[in-house]
C-alpha positions in Angstrom: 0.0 0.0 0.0 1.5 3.4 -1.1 2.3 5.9 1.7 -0.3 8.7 1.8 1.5 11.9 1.2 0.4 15.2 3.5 -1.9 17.2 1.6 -2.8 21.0 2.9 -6.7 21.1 2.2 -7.2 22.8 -1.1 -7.2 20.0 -4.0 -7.7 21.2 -8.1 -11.0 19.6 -8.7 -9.9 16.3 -11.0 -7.8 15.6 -7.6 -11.0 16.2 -5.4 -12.6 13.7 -7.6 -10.0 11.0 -8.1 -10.0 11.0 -4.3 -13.3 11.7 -3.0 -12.9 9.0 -0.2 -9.7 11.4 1.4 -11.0 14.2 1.6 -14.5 13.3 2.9 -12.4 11.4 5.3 -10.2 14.8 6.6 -13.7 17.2 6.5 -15.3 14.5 8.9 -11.8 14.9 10.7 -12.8 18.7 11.3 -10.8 19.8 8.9 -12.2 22.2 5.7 -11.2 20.8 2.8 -11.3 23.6 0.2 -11.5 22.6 -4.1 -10.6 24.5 -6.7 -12.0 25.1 -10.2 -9.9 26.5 -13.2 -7.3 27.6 -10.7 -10.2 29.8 -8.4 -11.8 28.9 -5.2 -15.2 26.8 -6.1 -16.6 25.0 -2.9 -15.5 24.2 0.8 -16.0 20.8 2.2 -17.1 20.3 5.5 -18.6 17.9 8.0 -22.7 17.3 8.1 -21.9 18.1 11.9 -19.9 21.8 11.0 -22.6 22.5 8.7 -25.3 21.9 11.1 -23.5 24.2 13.5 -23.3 27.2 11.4 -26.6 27.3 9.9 -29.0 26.0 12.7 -30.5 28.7 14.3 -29.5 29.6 17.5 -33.0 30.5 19.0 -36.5 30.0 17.3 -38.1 32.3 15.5 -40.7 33.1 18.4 -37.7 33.5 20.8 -36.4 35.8 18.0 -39.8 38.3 18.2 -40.4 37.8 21.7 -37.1 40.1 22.5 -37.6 42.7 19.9 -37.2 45.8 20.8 -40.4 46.4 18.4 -42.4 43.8 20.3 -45.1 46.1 21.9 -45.5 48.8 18.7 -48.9 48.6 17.4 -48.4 47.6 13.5 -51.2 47.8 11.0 -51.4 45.5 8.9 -54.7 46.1 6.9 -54.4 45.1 3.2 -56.1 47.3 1.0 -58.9 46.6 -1.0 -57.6 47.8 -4.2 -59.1 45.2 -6.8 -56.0 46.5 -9.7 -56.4 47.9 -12.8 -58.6 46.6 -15.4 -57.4 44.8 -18.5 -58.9 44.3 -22.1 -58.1 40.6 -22.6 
């Protein structure tokens, strides 16, 4: 079995591809694994777990409202009754 060299976390994408396994392997490892396209910066790999930790919200929405500083202004929201402009069909 050939030694696995070091490899610094950006990969050209053919690379990426021909070694999909590896560098799933070091994004579930914690480590961003960053691909390239056409020599620029296309995509970031990183773990179902990072992801999950960046994007999930860190309250809910009501918790969100609930300590607006906006909570207690009386908004109207009344949609008008405009029915639009007619339109020879």
């Amino acid at each position: 079995m050939a030694a696995k060299r070091a490899h610094s976390g950006e990969w050209q994408l053919q690379e990426a591809k021909a070694r999909l396994s590896e560098v799933v392997e070091r994004a579930l490892q914690g480590k961003p694994q960053r691909i390239t396209r056409r020599g620029r910066e296309a995509v970031v790999v990183i773990s179902a777990k990072a992801f999950d930790a960046k994007t999930k919200p860190k309250e809910s929405i009501v918790e969100f409202f609930a300590r607006s500083p906006y909570r207690d202004v009386d908004l109207s929201v009344d949609r008008a009754r405009d029915t639009g402009r007619a339109v020879d069909l």
